[in-house]
N, C-alpha and C positions, 0 to 999 in steps of 0.2 A: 504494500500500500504506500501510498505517493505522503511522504513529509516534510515538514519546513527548516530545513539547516540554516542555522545564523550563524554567524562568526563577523569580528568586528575587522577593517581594515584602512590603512589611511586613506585619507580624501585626496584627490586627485588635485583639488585644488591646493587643498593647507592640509600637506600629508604630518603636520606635526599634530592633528585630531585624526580621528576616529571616526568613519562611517559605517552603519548594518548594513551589512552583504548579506543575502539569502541565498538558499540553491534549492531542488526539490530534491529528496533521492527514494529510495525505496526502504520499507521497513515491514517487518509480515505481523499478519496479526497479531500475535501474541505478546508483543512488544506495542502494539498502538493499546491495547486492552489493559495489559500491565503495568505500563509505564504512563499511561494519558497521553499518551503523544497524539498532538492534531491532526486529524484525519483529513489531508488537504481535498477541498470539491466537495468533500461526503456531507458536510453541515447543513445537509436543509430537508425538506419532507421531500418522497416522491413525485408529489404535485407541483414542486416548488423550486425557486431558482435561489431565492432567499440564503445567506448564511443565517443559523438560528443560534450559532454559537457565542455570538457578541465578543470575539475576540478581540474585535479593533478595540474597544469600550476598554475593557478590562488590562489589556495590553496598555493601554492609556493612562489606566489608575495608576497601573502597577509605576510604571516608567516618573508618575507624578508625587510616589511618595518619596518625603523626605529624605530617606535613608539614600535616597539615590539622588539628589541635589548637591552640586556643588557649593559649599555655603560661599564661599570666594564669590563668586559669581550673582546670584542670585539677587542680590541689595543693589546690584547694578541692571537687573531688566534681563539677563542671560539665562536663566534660568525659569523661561515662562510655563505656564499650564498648556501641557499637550493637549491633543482633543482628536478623536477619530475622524475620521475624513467621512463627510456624508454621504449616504447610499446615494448611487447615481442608478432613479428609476428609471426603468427602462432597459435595465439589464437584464437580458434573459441569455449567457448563454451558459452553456451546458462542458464548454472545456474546462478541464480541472488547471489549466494555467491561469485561465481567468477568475478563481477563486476568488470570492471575495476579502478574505482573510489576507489570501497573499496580496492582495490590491493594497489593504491597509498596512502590511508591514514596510510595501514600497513609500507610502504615505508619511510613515516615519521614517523612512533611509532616507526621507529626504530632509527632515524637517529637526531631524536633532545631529547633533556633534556630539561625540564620544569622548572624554579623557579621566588622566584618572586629577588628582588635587590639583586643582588649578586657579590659582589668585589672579585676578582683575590683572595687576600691572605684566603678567605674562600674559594674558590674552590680547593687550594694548602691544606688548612688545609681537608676537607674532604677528598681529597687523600691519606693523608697522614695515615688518621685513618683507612681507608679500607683496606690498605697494613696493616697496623698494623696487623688486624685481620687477612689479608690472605696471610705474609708473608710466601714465601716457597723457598726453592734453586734455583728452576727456573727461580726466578722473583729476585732474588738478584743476579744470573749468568748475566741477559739480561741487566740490571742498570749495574752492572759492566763496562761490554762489552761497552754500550754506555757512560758509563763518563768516561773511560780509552781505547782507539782503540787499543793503544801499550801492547801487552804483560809485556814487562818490568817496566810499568807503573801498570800494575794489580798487576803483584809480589809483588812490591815497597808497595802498597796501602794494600794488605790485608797482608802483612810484618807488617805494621805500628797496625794491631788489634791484630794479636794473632803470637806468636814468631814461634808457632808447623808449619806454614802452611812451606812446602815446594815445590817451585814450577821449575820446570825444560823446561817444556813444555804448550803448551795452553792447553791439555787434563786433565794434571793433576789438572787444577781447578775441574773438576768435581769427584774428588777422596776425597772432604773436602764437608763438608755440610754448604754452605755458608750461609741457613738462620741460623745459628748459632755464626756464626762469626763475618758476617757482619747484621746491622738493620735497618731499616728506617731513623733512625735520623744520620746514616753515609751519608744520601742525602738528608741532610735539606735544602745544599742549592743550590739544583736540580730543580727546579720550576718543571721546562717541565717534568724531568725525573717522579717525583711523580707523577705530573697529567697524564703523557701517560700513565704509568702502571696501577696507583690508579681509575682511572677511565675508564671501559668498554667502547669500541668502538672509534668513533668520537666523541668527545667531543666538541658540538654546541648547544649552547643554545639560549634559547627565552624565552622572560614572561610569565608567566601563563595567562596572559590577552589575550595573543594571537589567543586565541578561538574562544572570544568572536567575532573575524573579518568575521569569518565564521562560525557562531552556533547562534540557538537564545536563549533564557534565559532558555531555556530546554536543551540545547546542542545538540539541533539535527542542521543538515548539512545544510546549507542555506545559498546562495551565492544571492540570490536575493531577492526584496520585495512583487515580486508574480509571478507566470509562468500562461501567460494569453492567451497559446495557445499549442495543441499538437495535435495528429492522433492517431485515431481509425481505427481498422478495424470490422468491426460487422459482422459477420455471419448469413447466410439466419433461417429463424424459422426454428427449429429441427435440425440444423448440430449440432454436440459437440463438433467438433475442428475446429480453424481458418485458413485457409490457401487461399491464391489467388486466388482459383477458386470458391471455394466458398463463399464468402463473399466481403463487398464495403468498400473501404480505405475513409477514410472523414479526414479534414483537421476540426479542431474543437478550440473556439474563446471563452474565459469567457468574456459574457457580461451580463453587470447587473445581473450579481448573477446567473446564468445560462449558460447553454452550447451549443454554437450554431455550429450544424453539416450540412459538405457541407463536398456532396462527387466527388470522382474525377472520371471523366466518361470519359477518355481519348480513342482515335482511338486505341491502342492498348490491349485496355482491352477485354475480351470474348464477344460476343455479348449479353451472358443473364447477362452483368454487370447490365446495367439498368434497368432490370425486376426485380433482388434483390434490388436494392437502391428503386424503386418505393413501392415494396411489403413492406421493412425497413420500410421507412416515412407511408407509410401506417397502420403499425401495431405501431409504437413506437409514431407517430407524433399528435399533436392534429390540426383540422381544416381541413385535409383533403390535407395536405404538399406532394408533387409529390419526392420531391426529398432533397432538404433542411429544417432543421426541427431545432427546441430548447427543450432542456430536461432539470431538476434539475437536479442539481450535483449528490444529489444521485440518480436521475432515472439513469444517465448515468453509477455509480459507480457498478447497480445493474446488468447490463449486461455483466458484468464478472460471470464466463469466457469464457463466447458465445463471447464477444469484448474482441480485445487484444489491450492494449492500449501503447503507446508509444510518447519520448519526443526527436527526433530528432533533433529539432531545438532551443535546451536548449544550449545553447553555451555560457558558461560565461564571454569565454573570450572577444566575439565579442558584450557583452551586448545585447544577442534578444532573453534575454526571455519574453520580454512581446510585443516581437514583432506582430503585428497581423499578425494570420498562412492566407497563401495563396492557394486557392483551383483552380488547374488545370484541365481546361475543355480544350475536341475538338469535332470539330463540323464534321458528319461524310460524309464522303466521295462525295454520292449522293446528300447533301444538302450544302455542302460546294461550299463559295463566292471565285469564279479565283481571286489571288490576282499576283500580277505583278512586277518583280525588273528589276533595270538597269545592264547587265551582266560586264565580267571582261573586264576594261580596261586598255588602254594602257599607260603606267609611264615613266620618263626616269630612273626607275630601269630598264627596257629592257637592257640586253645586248648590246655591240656593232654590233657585229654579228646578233642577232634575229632584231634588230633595222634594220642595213640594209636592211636585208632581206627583211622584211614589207614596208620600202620605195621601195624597188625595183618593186612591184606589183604595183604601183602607177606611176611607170617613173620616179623616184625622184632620183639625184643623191643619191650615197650611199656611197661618200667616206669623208672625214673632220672628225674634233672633233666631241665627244660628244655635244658639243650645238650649233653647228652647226646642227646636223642629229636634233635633240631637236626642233631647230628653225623649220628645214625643215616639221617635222612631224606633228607642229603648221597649218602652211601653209596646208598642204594635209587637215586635219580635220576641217579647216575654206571651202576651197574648197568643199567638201563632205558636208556640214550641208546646204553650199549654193544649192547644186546640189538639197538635200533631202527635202529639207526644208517643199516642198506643199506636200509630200506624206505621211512625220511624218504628220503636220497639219491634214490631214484626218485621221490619224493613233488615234489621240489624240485628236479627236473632240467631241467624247462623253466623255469627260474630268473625271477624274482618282482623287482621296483623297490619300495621302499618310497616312498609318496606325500610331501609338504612336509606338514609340522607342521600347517598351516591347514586340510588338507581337510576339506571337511565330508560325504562318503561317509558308507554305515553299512554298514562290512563283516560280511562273515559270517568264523565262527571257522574258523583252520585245522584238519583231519581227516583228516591221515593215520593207514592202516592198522597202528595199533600200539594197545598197551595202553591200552585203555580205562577204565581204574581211576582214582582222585582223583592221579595223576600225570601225565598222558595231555599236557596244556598245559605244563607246568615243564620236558619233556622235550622240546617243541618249542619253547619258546623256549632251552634248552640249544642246540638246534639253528641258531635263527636268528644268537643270541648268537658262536657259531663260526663262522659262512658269512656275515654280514653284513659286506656288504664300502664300506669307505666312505659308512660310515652309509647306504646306498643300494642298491647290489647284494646280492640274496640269491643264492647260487650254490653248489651240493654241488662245481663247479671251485676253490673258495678255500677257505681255513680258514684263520683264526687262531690262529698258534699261541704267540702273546706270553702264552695261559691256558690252564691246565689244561684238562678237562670238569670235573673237582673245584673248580679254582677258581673256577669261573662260577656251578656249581651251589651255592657259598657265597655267591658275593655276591648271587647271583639270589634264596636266602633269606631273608638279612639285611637285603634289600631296598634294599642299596649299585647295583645294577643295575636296568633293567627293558628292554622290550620293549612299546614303545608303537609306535602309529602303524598307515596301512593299508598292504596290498601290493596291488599288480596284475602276472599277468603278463606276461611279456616278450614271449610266442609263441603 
């Protein structure tokens, strides 16, 4: 697998600093897994061109902590806040040279100077000797300009070197050959000016140590201490290319030294997904595995490039790369358990207006404040739960489990035989809200009686309570 080697080397221009060189080269699984090494190209979904790693980001922090600050420098503006180079949308391609990752390391080989202790008056002094050698007109016109803004201050100044110049206008500076006249050490005591010109680009540095925050003792790219989970897609026997329809996406977990593949067999996948995932585990699997299976790293490495392997959920910034990967199943259609929710109800976010309205189908006065109609609408859904009471009761006698907060079901809304009107939901979850038993059991055998139905039917307004989540049930 393709990785990112750094190592530092001098700048062509001021080979007395330090510039990041990169190279790609090759490294086999077992070492991208073991060691976190950056999976160069691999960082996005399937569907996606995206890096989802945030390496530029984090590359960036790392580079801006102190520890890696020149203090010499810094009090003088050298020492600026890095910052990742902006996604440029619109990029879709798919060569692994055009990595987003590596785009951002070139982002910084360009953008910072490498050395190790280095105090202001030596980074004055290498300027100084760089102009030396590439003093020209141009670069003694631009210093001019900036240590004298006034014309008549320029005349004055290069009057004071050579008697011959004469000057009448701005234009005629450039009728004399300034790097002749004027030399470096006429701005010796220019700080800025030497450093701006004497030195190419932004001049920001950092210690050469700085590497080492993200490299490991070989210099390859490694922001973590191992990446303990990614995605595969494998290909049926005999296809040559990967693509959706032919081949099963597996959600894949290093454990104990080995690679354990679960594949995703969701409602919307083709119906012969699962005859490939079976036929897979069948041929690659040992014991006789249906559909989830474990291979060696290199079995797994050897199915390239029938599998196309990828690291979407490599995200530095969020710390999960050794997050364990999660495999999405659904259960299909014909064999799927009716699961059940409480539908929308009624808040005193209702408008005034819709508010009335909804009392008015009731008899209820519909005019006062808002907590007044608030109150009134309390009273109607106390009334209604009293009216409904024995008919939920039979609705809910084969009693209901509420499913874990994570499911991903889509239930249909409860519909028991009562009032139908814009209360019809408020007054079934009044209902769940007193028979829900340890946040879990629904059952007309229990009730809570630590609340009113009035008290519930307040907070269920005010929207202090709610009634989330699905049911299935029990019989």
């Amino acid at each position: 697998m393709k990785v990112i080697k750094l190592s530092l080397v001098p700048d062509k221009d001021v080979p007395e600093f330090k510039r990041m060189a990169f190279t790609t080269t090759e490294r086999p699984l077992r070492e991208v897994l073991y060691y976190g090494l950056h999976p160069l190209g691999l960082t996005r979904a399937f569907d996606g061109y995206w890096d989802s790693s945030n390496l530029a980001s984090v590359v960036a922090d790392r580079l801006n902590l102190n520890e890696h600050v020149i203090p010499g420098l810094k009090e003088f503006g050298h020492a600026q806040e890095i910052t990742a180079s902006k996604r440029q949308y619109g990029y879709a391609s798919v060569r692994v040279e055009d990595d987003e990752a590596l785009d951002a390391l070139k982002h910084f080989a360009e953008a910072v100077y490498f050395a190790e202790d280095l105090a202001y008056p030596g980074l004055v002094e290498v300027a100084r000797r760089r102009l030396a050698r590439h003093w020209t007109h141009e670069t003694a016109r631009e210093m001019l300009k900036q240590k004298f803004w006034a014309f008549n201050e320029q005349r004055r100044f290069l009057k004071e070197k050579s008697e011959k110049v004469t000057l009448k206008a701005k234009g005629d500076v450039d009728n004399f050959n300034l790097a002749e006249i004027l030399t470096v050490d006429d701005f010796r005591n220019d700080d800025k000016l030497l450093v701006g010109h004497g030195i190419p680009g932004a001049v920001n540095f950092r210690r050469s140590t700085a590497l080492q925050s993200f490299t490991t003792q070989d210099g390859i790219v490694a922001l973590v201490p191992a990446i303990r989970s990614f995605e595969v897609r494998i290909a049926a026997s005999g296809e040559k290319e990967v693509h959706a329809l032919n081949s099963v996406h597996y959600r894949c977990r290093l454990l104990d030294g080995r690679i354990r593949l679960v594949p995703e067999l969701n409602l919307g996948d083709d119906k012969g997904c699962r005859e490939r995932a079976r036929a897979i585990a069948g041929e690659l699997a040992r014991g006789g595995a249906r559909f989830c299976f474990t291979l060696e790293i290199e079995e797994a490495e050897k199915l390239l490039p029938r599998a196309k392997l990828l690291f979407p959920e490599l995200s530095y910034a969020k710390d999960e790369a050794g997050k364990e990967a999660v495999s999405d199943a659904s259960i299909r259609a014909d064999v799927a358990l009716k699961n059940y929710a409480v539908g929308a109800v009624v808040t005193d976010r209702l408008c005034n207006k819709s508010m009335a309205k909804l009392l008015e189908q009731y008899q209820e006065k519909v005019s006062g404040t808002k907590d007044e109609m608030v109150e009134r609408l309390v009273s109607v859904m106390v009334r209604l739960y009293s009216q409904s009471e024995k008919a939920l009761a039979r609705y809910f006698r084969r009693g209901f489990v509420k499913l874990g907060e994570n499911s991903k079901m889509s239930p249909q809304v409860f519909e028991p035989p009562i009032d139908e009107r814009g209360l019809r939901h408020s007054v079934v979850a009044l209902y769940v809200l007193k028979h829900l038993r340890g946040s879990r059991i629904l059952s007309p055998d229990w009730e809570n009686t630590a609340y009113t139905v009035e008290d519930l039917a307040r907070a269920l307004v005010s929207r202090r309570v709610n009634v989330e989540g699905a049911f299935v049930r029990t019989a």
